[in-house]
C-alpha positions in Angstrom: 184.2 95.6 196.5 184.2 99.4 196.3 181.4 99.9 198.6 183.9 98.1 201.3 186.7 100.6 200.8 184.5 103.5 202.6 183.3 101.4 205.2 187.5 100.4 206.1 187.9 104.3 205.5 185.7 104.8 208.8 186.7 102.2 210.9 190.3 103.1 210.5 189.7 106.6 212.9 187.2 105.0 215.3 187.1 107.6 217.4 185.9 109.9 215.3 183.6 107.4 213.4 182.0 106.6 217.4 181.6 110.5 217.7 179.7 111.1 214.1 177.7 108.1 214.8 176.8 109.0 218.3 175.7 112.3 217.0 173.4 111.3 214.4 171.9 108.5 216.0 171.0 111.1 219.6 169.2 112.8 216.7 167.1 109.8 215.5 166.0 108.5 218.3 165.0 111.8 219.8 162.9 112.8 217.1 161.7 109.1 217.0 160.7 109.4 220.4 158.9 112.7 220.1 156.9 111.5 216.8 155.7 108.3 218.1 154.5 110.5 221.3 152.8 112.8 219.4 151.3 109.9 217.0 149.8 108.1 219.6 148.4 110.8 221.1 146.6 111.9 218.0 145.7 108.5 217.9 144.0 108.6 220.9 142.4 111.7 220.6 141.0 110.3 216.9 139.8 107.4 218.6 138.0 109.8 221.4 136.4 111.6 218.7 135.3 108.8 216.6 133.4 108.0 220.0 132.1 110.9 219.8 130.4 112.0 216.6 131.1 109.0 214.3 133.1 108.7 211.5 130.4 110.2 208.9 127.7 112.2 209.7 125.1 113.2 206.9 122.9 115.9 207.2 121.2 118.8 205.6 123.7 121.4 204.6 122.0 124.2 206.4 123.1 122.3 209.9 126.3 122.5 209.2 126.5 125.7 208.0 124.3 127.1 210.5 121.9 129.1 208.3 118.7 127.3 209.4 116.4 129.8 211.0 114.4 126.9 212.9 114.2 123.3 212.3 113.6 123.2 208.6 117.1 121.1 208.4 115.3 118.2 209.6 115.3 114.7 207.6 111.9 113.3 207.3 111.2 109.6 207.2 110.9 109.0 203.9 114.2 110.6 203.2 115.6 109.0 205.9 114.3 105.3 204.5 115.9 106.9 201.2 119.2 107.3 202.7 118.9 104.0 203.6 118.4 102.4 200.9 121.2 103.9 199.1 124.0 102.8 201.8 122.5 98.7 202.0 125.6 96.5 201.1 128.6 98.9 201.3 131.9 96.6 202.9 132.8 99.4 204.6 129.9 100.3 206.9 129.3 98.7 209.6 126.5 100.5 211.3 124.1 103.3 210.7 122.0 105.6 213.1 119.6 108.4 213.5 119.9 111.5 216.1 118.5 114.4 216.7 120.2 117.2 218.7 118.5 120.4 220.6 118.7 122.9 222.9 117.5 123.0 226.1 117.2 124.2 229.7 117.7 122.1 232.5 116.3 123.0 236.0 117.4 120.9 239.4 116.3 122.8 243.0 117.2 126.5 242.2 119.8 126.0 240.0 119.7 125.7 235.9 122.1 124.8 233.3 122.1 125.4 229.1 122.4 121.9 228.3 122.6 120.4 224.2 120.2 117.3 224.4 121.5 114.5 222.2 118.4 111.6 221.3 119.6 108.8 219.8 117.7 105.6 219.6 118.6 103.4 222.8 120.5 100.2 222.0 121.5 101.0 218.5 124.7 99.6 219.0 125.8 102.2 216.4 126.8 105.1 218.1 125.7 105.2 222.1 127.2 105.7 225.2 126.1 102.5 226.9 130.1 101.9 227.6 130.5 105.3 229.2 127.9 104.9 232.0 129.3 104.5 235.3 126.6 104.9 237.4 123.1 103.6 237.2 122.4 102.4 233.3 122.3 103.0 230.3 118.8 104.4 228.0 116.6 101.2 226.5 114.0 101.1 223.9 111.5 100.9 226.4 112.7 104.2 227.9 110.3 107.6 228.1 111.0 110.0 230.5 114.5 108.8 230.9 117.9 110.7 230.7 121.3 110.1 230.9 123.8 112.9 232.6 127.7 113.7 232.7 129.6 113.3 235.8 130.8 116.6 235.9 127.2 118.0 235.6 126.1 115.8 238.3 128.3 117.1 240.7 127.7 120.8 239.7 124.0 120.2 240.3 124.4 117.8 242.9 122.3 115.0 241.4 122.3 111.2 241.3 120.2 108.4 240.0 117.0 108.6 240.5 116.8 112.1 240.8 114.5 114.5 238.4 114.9 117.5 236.5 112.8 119.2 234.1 114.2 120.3 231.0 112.2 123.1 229.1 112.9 123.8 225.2 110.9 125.5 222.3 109.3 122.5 219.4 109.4 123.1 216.0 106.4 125.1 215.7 108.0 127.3 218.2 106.1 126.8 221.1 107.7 126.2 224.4 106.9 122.8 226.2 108.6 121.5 230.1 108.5 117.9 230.9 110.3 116.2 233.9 113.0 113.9 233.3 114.2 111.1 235.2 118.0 110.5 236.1 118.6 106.8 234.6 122.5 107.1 234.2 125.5 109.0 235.0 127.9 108.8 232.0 131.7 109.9 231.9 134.1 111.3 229.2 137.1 112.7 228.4 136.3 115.8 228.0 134.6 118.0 231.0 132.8 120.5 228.0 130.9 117.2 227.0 130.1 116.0 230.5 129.1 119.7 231.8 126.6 120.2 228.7 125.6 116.9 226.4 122.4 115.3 227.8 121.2 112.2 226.0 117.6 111.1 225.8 115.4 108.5 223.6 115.0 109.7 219.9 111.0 108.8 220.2 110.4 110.8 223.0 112.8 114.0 221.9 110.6 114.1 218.7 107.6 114.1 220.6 109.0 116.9 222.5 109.6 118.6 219.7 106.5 117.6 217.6 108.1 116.2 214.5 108.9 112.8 213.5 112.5 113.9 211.5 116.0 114.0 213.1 118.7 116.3 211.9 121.4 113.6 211.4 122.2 110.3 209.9 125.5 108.7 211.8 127.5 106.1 210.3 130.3 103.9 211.2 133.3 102.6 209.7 134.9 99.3 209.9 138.8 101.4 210.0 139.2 105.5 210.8 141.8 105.3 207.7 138.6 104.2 205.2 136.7 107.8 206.3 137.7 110.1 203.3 137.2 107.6 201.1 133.7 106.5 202.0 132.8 110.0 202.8 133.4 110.8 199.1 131.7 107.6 197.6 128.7 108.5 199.9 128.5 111.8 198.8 128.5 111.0 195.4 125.6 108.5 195.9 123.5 111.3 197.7 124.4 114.1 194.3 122.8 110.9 192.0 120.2 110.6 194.2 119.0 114.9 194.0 119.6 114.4 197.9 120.5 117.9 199.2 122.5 117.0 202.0 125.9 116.9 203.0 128.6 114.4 204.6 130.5 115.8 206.8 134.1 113.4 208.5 134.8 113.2 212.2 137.5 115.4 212.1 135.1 118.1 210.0 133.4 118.0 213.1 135.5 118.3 215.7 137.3 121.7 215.7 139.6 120.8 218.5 141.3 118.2 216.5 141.9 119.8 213.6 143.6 122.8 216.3 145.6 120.0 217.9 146.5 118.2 214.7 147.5 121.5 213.0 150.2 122.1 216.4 151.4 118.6 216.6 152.4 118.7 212.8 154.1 122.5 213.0 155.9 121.1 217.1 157.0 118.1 214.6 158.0 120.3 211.9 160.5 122.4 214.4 161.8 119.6 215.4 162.6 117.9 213.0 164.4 121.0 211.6 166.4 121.4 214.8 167.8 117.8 214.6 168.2 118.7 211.1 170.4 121.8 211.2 172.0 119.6 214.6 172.9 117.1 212.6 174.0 118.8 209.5 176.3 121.5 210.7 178.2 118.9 213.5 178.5 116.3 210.7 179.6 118.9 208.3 182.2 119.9 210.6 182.9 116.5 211.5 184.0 115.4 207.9 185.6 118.6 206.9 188.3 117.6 209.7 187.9 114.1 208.1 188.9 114.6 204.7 191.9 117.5 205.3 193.6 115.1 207.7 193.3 112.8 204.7 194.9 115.6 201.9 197.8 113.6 201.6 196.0 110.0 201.4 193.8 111.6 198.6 196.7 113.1 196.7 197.9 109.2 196.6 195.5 108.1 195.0 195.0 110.5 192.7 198.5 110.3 191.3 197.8 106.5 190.8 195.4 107.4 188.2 192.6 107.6 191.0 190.1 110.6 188.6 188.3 113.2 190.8 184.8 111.4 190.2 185.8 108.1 191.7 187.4 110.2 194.7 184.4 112.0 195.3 182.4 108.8 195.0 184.3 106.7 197.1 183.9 110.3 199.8 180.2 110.0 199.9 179.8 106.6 199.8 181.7 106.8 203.1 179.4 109.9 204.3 176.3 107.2 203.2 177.8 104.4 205.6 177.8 106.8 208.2 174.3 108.2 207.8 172.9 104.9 207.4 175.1 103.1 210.6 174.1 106.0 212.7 170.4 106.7 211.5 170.2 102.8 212.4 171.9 103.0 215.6 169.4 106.1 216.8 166.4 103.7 215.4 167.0 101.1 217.9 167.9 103.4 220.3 164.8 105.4 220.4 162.7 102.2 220.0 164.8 101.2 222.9 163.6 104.5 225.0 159.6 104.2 223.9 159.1 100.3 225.2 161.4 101.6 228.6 159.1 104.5 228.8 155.9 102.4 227.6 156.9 100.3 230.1 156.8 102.8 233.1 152.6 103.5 232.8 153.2 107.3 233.0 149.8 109.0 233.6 148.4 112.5 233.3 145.4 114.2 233.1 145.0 116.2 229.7 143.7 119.7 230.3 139.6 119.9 229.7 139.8 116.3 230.6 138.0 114.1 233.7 140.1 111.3 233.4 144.2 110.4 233.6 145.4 108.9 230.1 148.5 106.5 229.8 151.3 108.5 228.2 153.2 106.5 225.7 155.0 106.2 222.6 153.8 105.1 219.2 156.4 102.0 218.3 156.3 100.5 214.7 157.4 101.3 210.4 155.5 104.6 210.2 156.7 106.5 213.2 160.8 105.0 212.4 160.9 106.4 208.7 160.7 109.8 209.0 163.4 110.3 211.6 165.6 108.2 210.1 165.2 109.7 206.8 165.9 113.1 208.1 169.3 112.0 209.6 170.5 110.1 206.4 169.8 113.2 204.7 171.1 115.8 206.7 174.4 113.9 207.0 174.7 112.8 202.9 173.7 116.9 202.1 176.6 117.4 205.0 179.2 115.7 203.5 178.8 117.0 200.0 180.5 120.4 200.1 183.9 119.0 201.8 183.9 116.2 199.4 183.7 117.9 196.4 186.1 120.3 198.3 189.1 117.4 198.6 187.9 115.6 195.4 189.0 118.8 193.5 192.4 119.1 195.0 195.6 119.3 193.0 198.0 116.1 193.2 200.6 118.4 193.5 199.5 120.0 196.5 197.5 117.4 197.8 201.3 115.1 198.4 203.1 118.1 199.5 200.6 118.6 202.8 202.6 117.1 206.2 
């Protein structure tokens, strides 16, 4: 029954147990709050890029380094059929797809634009943008001429469906070559850089553009975002066996941006999760100090029953460790508490770079509860071990002759 005694220790001064507890639990559930926030909106913005580029990519390593002089990065058929081959069966895929990206130069009326023209093969059900279209439709097999257009590029250039531009571009043999192009869809995303300058286009008809029959990249999709490293990896590994000189390259390899916005939501964590730290610590600290000289006299008691100075400093802490856990738990439902409220309310805002308003909200569940409330249990058990071993260490002699 010792681990009772600490836990009748606290409730005998509720006032001051209320006051510790309402201190560490404010600084649970505001640092829960914060990291589910900025959880689910890196889990939104993984999701957004997924959309975007996959979650593998394989190419030639001179596209990704950007060493190529011209288009000698390009996969041919054969190795493409290659590539395959070697990827037939794996669990974790569940769709593979060819693309081919160039530059370009679209022209509408008197006005131009540097566009990046992204072919894919129509319908590949892989990796298109069929869901993004908002106007018109989307590309199909049976598609030439055909091109889909951002929102944001639409309204710059003042085009709609129907209309036509003509896109001009230099093949691989480095000869320059025009061709009109027909307005089949407007598409949206979240991002106005991607809507201002990403055209997409049949693969078929890009190559014959271009004059080749190779594309530059190999997409492939995952069944789970979390399986990405470790198929990467396994892939890559397949391709080496294979004397395959190319490269996989992850989604978030490829997307600069999230690795920048991953990077500051970890270090705007980090601070504060130190600042409810030292919060939490120094209070607590202060808190108990008060705690255990108002109780010089009880200790002394107990030490000249036969009480040693280990048991006393064990029966201190274990009472600090009821107090870190009661209040850790109390700011856990608290904060989870504040998130479903604030879930609740639909919040939106428009992202900077963005077209479209996202739902603000807070990531609830395990993953996003542990760390904050593992911070608070251990800021208050480190706060409570200086003034423990403090009392523990007292004379019995001067401990009873305190008023």
């Amino acid at each position: 029954m010792t681990w009772w005694i600490p836990l009748r220790s606290l409730l005998r001064n509720r006032r001051r147990t209320l006051l510790s507890v309402a201190i560490i639990a404010l600084g649970t559930a505001i640092s829960l709050f914060v990291f589910g926030f900025l959880e689910d909106s890196r889990l939104q913005i993984q999701a957004t890029t997924v959309d975007e580029y996959g979650n593998l990519q394989i190419a030639s390593p001179a596209l990704w380094d950007d060493t190529a002089e011209g288009y000698e990065y390009l996969i041919m058929p054969e190795t493409e059929s290659r590539i395959r081959e070697l990827l037939v069966g794996r669990a974790a895929i569940t769709g593979i797809t060819s693309q081919l990206q160039l530059p370009g130069l679209i022209a509408a009326g008197n006005q131009t634009q540097v566009v990046r023209i992204t072919s894919q093969v129509p319908e590949n059900g892989t990796l298109n943008i069929d869901a993004f279209v908002i106007d018109g439709r989307p590309l199909r097999t049976s598609d030439v001429a055909a091109v889909l257009i951002g929102r944001s590029l639409a309204n710059r250039l003042g085009l709609a469906v129907g209309d036509v531009v003509t896109l001009t571009l230099t093949t691989v043999d480095g000869a320059y070559n025009a061709t009109p192009l027909q307005i089949v869809g407007i598409y949206r995303f979240t991002s106005e850089q991607v809507e201002l300058r990403s055209l997409f286009m049949p693969l078929s008809f890009a190559q014959r553009l271009l004059n080749t029959k190779g594309v530059d990249r190999l997409i492939v999709n995952l069944g789970s975002i979390s399986a990405t490293n470790a198929e990467a990896s396994a892939i890559q590994r397949l391709l080496d066996n294979d004397a395959l000189s190319l490269r996989v390259e992850t989604w978030d390899d490829l997307s600069p941006f999230y690795k920048e916005l991953a990077g500051f939501f970890d270090l705007l964590f980090g601070f504060l999760t130190l600042a409810v730290f030292i919060l939490v610590f120094f209070i607590i600290l202060q808190v108990l100090t008060l705690a255990f000289l108002e109780r010089t006299r009880e200790i002394g008691t107990l030490r000249a029953l036969g009480t040693t100075r280990g048991e006393v400093l064990s029966q201190l802490l274990m009472e600090s460790g009821w107090l870190a856990i009661i209040g850790s738990l109390t700011g856990v439902f608290v904060g989870l508490a504040i998130s479903l409220g604030f879930n609740a309310l639909g919040i939106e805002w428009r992202p900077p770079g963005t077209v479209e308003a996202s739902v603000l909200s807070v990531q609830i569940g395990l993953m996003t509860a542990l760390p904050p409330f593992g911070v608070s249990v251990v800021a208050t058990l480190l706060s409570a071990i200086f003034p423990a071993i403090q009392t523990s260490r007292l004379r019995v002699v001067d401990a009873l002759r305190v008023e």
